[in-house]
C-alpha positions in Angstrom: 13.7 22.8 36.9 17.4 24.3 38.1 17.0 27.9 38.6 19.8 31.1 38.7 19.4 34.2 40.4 18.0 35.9 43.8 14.7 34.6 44.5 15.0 31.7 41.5 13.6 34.2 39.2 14.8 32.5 36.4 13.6 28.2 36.6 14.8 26.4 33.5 11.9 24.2 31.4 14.4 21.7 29.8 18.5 21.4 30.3 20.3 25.0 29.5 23.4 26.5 29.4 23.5 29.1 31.5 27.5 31.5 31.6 28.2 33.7 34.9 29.5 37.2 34.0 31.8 38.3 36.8 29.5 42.1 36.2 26.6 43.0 38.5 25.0 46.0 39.7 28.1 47.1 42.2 29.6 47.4 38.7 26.6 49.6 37.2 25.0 47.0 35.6 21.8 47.8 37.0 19.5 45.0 38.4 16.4 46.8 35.9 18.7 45.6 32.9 17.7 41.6 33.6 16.1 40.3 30.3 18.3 42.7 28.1 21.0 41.1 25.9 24.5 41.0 25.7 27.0 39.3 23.0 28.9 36.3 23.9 31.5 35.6 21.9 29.8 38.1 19.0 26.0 36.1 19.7 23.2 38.0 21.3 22.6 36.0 24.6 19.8 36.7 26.9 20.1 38.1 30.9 18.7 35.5 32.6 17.7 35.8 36.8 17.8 38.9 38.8 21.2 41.0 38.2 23.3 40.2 41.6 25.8 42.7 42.9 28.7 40.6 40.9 27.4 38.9 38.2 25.0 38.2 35.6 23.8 35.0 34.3 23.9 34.7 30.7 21.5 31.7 28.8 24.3 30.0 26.0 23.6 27.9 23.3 26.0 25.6 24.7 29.2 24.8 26.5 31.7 27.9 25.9 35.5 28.9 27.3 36.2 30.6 30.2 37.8 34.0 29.2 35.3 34.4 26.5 34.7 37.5 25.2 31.1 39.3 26.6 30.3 42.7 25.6 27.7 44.7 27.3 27.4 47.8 25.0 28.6 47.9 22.1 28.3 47.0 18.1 25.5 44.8 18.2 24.5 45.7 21.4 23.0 49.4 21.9 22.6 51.4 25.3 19.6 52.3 24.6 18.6 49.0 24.4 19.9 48.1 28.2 18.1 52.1 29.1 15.0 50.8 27.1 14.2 47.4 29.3 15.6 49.5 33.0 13.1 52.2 31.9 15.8 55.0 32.1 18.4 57.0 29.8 21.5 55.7 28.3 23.4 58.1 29.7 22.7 57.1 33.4 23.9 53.5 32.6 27.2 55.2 30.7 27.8 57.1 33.7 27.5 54.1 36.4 29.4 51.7 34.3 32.8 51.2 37.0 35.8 50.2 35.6 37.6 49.6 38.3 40.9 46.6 38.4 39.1 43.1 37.9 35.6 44.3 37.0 33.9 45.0 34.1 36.2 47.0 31.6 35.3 50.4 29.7 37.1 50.2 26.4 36.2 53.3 24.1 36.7 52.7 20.8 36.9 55.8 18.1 34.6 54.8 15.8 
């Protein structure tokens, strides 16, 4: 019965893993994107909770390192995915994404 996220919105049914994201929406990962997916460590993961302005929780299989690896968009992971469950375009999340020192990095790769 533990619960993540503003308002509890998310109440776990039986023990879970749950891994904080330092990523929210002051980042421009927009609170409309909760219940998308994400990879963790190359795994699609699940957005659990309400977005919050610095982080996302993320349901695991399990116990993993800090420092692991999360991608937001990406192989495996679409935009238009994250546009399709905030009912919007992918270009409007591309263009919010910050990338500021400490946040959320935008790596481009040619590919």
């Amino acid at each position: 019965g533990e619960s993540t996220g503003y308002g509890r919105r998310f109440v776990a049914d039986e023990p879970t893993w749950i891994g904080v994201v330092p990523v929210g929406y002051a980042d421009g990962f927009r609170r409309g994107m909760t219940g998308t997916e994400v990879l963790v460590d190359g795994k699609r993961r699940r957005v659990v909770g309400t977005v919050s302005m610095d982080a996302i929780a993320v349901e695991l299989d399990g116990e993993i390192a800090v420092g692991t690896r999360v991608t937001l968009i990406g192989d495996g992971v679409l935009i238009e995915e994250h546009a399709r469950v905030a009912e919007t375009i992918g270009y409007e999340i591309a263009t919010g994404l910050e990338t500021g020192p400490g946040r959320a990095r935008r790596i481009v790769l040619d590919g």
